[in-house]
C-alpha positions in Angstrom: -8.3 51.1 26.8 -7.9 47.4 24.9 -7.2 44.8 27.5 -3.6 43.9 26.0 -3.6 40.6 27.8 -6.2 39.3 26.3 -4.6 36.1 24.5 -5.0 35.3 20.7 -7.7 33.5 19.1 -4.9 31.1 17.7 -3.4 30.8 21.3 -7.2 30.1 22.8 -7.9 27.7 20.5 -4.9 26.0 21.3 -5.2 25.9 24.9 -8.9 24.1 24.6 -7.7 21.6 22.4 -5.1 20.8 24.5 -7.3 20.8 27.6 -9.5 18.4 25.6 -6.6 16.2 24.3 -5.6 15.8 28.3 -8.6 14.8 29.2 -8.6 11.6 31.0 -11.7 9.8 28.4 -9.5 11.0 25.5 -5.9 10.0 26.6 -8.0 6.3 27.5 -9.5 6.5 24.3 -6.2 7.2 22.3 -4.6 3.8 24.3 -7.8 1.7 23.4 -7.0 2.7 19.2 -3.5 2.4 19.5 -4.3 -1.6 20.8 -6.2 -2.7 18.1 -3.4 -1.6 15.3 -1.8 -5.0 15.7 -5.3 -7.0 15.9 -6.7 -5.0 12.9 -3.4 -5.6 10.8 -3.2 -9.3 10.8 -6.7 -9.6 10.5 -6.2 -7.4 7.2 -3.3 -10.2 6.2 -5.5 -13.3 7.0 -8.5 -11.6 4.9 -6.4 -10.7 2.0 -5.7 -14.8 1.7 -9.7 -15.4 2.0 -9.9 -12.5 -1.1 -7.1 -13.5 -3.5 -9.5 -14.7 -6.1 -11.2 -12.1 -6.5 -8.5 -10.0 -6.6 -6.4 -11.4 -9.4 -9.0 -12.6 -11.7 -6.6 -15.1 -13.8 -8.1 -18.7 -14.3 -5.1 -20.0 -13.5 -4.0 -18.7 -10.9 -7.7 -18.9 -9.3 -7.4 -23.0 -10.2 -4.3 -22.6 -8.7 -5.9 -20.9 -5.5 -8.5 -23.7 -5.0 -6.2 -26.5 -5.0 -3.6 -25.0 -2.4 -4.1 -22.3 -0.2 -8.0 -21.9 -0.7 -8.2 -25.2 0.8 -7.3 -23.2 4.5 -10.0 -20.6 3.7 -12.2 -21.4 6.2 -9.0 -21.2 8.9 -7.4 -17.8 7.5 -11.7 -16.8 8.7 -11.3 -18.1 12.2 -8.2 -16.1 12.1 -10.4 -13.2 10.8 -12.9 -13.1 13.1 -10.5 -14.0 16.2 -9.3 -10.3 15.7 -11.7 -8.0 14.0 -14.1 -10.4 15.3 -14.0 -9.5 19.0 -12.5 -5.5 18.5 -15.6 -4.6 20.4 -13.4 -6.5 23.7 -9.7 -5.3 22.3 -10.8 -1.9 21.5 -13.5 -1.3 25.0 -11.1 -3.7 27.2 -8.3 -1.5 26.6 -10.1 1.9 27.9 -11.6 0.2 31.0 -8.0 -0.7 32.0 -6.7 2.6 30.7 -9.0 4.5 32.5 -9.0 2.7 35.5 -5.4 3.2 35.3 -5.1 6.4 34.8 -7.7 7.1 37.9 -5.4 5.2 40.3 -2.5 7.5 39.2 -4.1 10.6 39.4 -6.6 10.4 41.9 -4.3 8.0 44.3 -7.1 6.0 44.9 -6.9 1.9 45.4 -7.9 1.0 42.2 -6.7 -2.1 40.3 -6.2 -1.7 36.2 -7.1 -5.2 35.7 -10.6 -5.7 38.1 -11.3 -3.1 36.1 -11.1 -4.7 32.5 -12.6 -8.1 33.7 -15.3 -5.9 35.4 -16.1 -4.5 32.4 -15.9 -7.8 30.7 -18.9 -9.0 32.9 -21.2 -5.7 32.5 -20.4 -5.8 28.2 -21.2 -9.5 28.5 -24.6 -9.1 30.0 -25.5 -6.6 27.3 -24.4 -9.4 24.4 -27.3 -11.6 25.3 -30.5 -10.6 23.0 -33.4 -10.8 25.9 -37.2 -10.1 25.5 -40.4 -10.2 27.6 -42.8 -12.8 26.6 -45.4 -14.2 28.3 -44.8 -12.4 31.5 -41.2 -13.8 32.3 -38.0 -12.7 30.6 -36.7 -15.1 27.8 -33.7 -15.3 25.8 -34.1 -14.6 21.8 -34.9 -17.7 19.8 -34.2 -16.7 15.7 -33.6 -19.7 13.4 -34.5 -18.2 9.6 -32.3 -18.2 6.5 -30.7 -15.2 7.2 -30.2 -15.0 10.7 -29.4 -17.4 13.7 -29.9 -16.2 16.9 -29.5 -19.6 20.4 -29.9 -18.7 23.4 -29.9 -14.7 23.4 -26.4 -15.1 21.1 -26.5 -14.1 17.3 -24.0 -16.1 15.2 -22.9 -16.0 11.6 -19.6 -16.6 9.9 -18.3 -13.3 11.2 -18.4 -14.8 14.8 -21.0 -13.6 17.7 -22.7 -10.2 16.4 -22.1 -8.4 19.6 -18.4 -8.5 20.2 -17.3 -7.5 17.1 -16.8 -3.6 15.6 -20.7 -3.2 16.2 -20.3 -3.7 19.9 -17.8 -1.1 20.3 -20.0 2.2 21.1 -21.9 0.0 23.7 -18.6 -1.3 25.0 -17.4 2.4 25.7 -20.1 3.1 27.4 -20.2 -0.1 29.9 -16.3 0.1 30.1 -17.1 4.1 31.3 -19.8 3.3 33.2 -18.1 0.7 35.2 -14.8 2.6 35.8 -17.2 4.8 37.6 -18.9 2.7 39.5 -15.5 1.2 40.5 -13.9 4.4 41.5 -17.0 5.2 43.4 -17.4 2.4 45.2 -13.6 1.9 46.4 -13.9 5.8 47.5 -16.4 5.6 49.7 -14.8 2.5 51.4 -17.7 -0.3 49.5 -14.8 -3.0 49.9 -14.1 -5.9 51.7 -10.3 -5.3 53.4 -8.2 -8.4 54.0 -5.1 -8.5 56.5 -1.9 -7.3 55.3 -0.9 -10.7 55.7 -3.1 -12.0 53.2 -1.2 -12.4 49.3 -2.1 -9.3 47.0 -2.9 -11.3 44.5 -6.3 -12.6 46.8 -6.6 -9.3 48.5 -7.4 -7.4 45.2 -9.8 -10.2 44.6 -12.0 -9.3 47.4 -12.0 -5.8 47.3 -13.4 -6.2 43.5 -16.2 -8.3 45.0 -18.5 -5.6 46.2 -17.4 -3.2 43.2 -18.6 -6.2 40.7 -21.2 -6.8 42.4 -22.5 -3.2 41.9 -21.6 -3.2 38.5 -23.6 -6.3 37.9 -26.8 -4.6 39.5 -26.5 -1.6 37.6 -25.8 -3.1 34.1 -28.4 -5.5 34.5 -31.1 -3.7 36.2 -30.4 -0.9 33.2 -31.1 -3.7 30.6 -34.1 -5.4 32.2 -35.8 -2.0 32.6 -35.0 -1.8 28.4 -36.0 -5.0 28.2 -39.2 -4.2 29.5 -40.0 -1.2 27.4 -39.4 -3.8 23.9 -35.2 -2.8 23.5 -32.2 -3.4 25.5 -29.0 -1.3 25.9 -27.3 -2.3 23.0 -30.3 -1.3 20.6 -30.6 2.0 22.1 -27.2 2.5 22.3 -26.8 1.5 18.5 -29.5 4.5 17.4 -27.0 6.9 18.0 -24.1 5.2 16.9 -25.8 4.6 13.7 -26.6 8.4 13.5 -22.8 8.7 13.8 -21.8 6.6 11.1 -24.6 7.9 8.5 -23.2 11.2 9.3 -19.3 10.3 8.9 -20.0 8.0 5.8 -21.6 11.2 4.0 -19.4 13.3 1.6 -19.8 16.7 3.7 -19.6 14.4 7.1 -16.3 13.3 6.2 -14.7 16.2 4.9 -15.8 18.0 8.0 -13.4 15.0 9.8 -10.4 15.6 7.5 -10.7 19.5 7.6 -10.5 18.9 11.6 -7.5 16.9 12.1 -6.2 19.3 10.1 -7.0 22.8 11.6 -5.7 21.4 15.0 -2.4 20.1 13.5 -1.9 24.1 12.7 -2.1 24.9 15.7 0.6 22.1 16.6 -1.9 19.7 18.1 -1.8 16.2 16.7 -5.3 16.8 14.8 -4.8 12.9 14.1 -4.8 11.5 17.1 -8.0 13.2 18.6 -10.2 13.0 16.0 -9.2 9.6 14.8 -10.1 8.2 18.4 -13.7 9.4 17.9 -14.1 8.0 14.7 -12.5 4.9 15.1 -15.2 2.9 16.1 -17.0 3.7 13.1 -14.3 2.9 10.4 -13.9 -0.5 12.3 -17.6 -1.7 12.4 -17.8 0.1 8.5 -14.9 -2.2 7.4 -15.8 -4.9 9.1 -19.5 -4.8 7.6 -18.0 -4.5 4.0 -15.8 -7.2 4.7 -18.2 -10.0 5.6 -21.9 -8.6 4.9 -21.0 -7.2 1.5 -21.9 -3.4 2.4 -20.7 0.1 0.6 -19.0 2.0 3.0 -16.9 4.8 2.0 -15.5 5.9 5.5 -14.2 2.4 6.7 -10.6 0.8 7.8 -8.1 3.6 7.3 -9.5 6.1 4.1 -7.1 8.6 4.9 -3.6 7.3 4.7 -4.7 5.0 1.8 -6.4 8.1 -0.2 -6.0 11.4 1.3 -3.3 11.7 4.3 -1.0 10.6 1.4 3.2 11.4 2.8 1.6 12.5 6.3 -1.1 15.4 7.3 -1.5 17.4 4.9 -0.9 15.1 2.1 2.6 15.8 2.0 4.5 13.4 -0.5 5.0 15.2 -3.4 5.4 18.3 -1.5 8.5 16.2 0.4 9.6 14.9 -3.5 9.5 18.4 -4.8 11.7 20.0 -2.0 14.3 17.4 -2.4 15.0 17.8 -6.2 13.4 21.2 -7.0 13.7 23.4 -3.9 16.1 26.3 -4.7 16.0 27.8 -1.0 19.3 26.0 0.9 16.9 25.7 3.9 13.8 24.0 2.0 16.3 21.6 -0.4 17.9 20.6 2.9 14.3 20.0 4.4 13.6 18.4 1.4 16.5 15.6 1.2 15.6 14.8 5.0 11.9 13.9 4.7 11.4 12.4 1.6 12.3 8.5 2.9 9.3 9.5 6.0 6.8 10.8 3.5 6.8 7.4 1.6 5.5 5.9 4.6 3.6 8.6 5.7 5.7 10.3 8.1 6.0 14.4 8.0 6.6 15.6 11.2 9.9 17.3 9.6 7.9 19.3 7.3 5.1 19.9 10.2 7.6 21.4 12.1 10.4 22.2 9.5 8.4 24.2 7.2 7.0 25.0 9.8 3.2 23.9 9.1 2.2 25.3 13.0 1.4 28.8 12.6 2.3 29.2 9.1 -0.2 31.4 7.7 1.5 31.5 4.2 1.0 27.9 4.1 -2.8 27.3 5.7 -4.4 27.3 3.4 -2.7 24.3 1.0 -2.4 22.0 4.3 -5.9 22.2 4.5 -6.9 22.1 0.8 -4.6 19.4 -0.4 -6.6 16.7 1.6 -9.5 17.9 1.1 -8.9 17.9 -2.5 -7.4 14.2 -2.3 -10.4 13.2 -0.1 -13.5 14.6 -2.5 -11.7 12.2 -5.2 -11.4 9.3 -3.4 -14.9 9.3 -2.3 -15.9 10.4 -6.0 -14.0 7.3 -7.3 -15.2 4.7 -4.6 -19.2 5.9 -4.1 -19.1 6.1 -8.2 -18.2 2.0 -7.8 -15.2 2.6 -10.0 -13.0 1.6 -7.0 -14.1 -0.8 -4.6 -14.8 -0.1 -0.9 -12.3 -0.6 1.5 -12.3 -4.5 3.0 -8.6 -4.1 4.7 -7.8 -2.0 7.6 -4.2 -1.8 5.9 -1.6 -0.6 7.8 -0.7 3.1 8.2 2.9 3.4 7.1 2.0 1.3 3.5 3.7 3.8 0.7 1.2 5.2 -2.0 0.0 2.7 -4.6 0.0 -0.1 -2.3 -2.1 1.2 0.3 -5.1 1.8 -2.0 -4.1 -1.9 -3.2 -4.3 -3.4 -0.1 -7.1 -1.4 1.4 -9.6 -1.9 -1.3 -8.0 -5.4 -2.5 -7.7 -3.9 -6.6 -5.6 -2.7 -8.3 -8.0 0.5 -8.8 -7.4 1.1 -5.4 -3.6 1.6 -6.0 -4.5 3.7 -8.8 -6.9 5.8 -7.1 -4.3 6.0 -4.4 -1.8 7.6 -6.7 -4.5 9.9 -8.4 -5.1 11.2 -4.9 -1.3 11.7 -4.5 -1.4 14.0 -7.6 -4.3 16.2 -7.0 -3.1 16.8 -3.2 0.5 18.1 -4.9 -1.0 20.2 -7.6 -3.0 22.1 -5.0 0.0 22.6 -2.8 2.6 23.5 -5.9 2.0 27.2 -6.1 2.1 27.6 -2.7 5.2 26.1 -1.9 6.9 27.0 -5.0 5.8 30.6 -4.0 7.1 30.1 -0.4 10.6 28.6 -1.6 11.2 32.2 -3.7 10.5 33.7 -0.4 12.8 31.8 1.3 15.3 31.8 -1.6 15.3 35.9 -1.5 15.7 35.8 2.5 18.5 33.8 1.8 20.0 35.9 -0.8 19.6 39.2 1.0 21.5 37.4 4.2 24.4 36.3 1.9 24.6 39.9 0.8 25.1 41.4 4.3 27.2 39.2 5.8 
């Protein structure tokens, strides 16, 4: 006999991607990219100053440029690199605390959010130092060459210390992990120095960190001198894979494998978005931030998809949300239509996620996984082709079509693209929605008729 309790394949799926989503690493990893939005958008603005010359390419106005504001360039770049410049602390800082955080709620255990992020402070800072045996002691890195500067263990450059920024932000996970463990640990099995309850919180929390930093210290620094000793350190090894990563995601098939994800869990009515974009958002940072300041060609940097492929929300839903809201002929879909087409503009379709519905809709899979797909093969066509530059800006999210691709890529080919991507994502929805508007327009009919 068939075991008739035996869930659905669409149900199982949807139960390990929750479970995943609610892990605790995840929901600390969603918090750490939500905290950089605000750091990684007025870095965008005080870049786009440093860039206006080369993006409107009028003599006069770059004379102009030079005599006013592009006397402050060198300021709007301290700016700069005062917030993309130390996302490797924003972005890892935030986990430790969330994590810690998160611990303490859970596991009810005496843990304080913020030891915790200034632990993790102290173990990521004693991986920045570039160290090297040499002549049987350990010594700190001494580079002084044209190209690179590196005093005291610390490389410099006009994109601020090398470590802290996007490039530092794999390592940073793992030390911010790694000491959120070592904390919990430690203040489990009673490794803490108890004060009276008469003593001020503020200095009781202080003591019982000491022996948790003091493990962390050991650990983090006994890890790198081992390294050190074998000719790398922790954040060289750790970089190998994170490399890996990024080669992979900056590929044509790497990235459509991202889009085709975030996708096929929004189907199933899990925020495909938000899970996958906390695993590649280290990458897109340290991508943008390397075509920002060292000049490199990174397709998958700062935010592709809602400047070229997530165009009106998942799915690359804007001109699915125009076309409801002046062609629609189903009551329900016009409706639907009229509703969402303000969101769309700035990227906002939950009401046709749900509305449609999207979740479970099997007449409409297939387009809200094509569409973007379609919208994302052109936009890496157009950029790896060098007919649109790489993306510079992390721009932000809810920027309308047009002026995302503007702003992202700082050119006016990048608005254009942007629209082009808008186009081919509609004409690969059209007959499906057109087909599924008849549907609805019959159901309709046929309830008029027997009411």
């Amino acid at each position: 006999m068939a075991d008739t309790t035996k869930k659905p394949l669409k149900d199982r799926i949807a139960e390990i991607a929750g479970k995943f989503a609610a892990t605790r690493f995840v929901r600390a990893i969603m918090d750490a990219g939500y905290s950089v939005i605000s750091f990684s958008i007025v870095g965008a603005f005080f870049l786009i100053l440093t860039v206006l010359p080369q993006v409107i390419k009028i003599p006069a106005f770059i004379s102009f440029y030079a005599a006013t504001i592009g006397r402050f360039s060198v300021l709007f770049t301290s700016v700069y690199n005062a917030t993309m410049g130390i996302v490797a602390l924003v972005f890892s800082g935030t986990f430790a605390y969330s994590y810690t955080k998160i611990y303490r709620d859970e596991e009810q255990i005496n843990l304080v959010p913020m030891n915790g992020l200034m632990m993790f402070f102290m173990g990521f800072f004693i991986t920045v130092a570039e160290l090297v045996w040499k002549n049987g002691q350990m010594q700190f890195v001494q580079i002084f060459t044209k190209n690179k500067m590196v005093a005291s263990g610390y490389e410099a450059s006009a994109g601020g210390i090398y470590r802290i920024g996007a490039v530092g932000i794999f390592i940073g996970l793992v030390i911010a992990w790694l000491t959120v463990q070592i904390y919990r640990y430690t203040i489990k099995h009673n490794w803490q120095i108890k004060m009276p309850a008469s003593v001020p919180s503020g200095v009781s929390n202080s003591f019982s960190a000491l022996i948790p930093t003091f493990c962390v210290a050991v650990v983090v620094a006994t890890i790198n001198a081992v390294l050190v000793l074998l000719g790398t350190d922790m954040f060289n090894l750790l970089f190998i894979p994170f490399s890996f990563i990024s080669d992979i995601a900056d590929t044509w098939w790497g990235f459509l494998i991202i889009i085709f994800l975030i996708h096929f869990l929004w189907w199933f009515g899990i925020h495909g978005a938000t899970i996958i974009s906390s695993f590649y958002a280290p990458i897109v940072l340290a991508n943008v931030q390397d075509n920002a300041q060292r000049g490199a060609q990174h397709f998958f940097a700062g935010d592709p998809t809602n400047s070229f492929i997530t165009i009106g929300g998942s799915g690359a839903m804007l001109g699915v949300a125009i076309w409801l809201a002046f062609r629609a002929r189903s009551a329900q879909l016009k409706e639907l239509g009229k509703v969402e087409i303000i969101p769309a503009i700035f990227n906002i379709n939950e009401p046709l996620i749900f509305g449609l519905p999207i979740v479970y809709n099997v007449d409409l899979f297939i387009p809200f996984i094509c569409a973007p797909l379609a919208s994302g093969i052109v936009a890496y066509l157009g950029i790896v082709s060098k007919l649109v530059p790489v993306i510079r800006v992390q721009q932000p999210w809810p920027t309308p079509v047009g002026l995302s691709g503007f702003i992202a890529t700082t050119s006016w080919q990048g608005g254009v693209l942007s629209i082009i991507c808008a186009i081919v994502a509609f004409l690969v929805w059209y007959p499906f929605i057109k087909h599924y508007d008849n549907v609805l327009l019959k159901q309709e009919k046929e309830t008029a008729a027997t009411e």
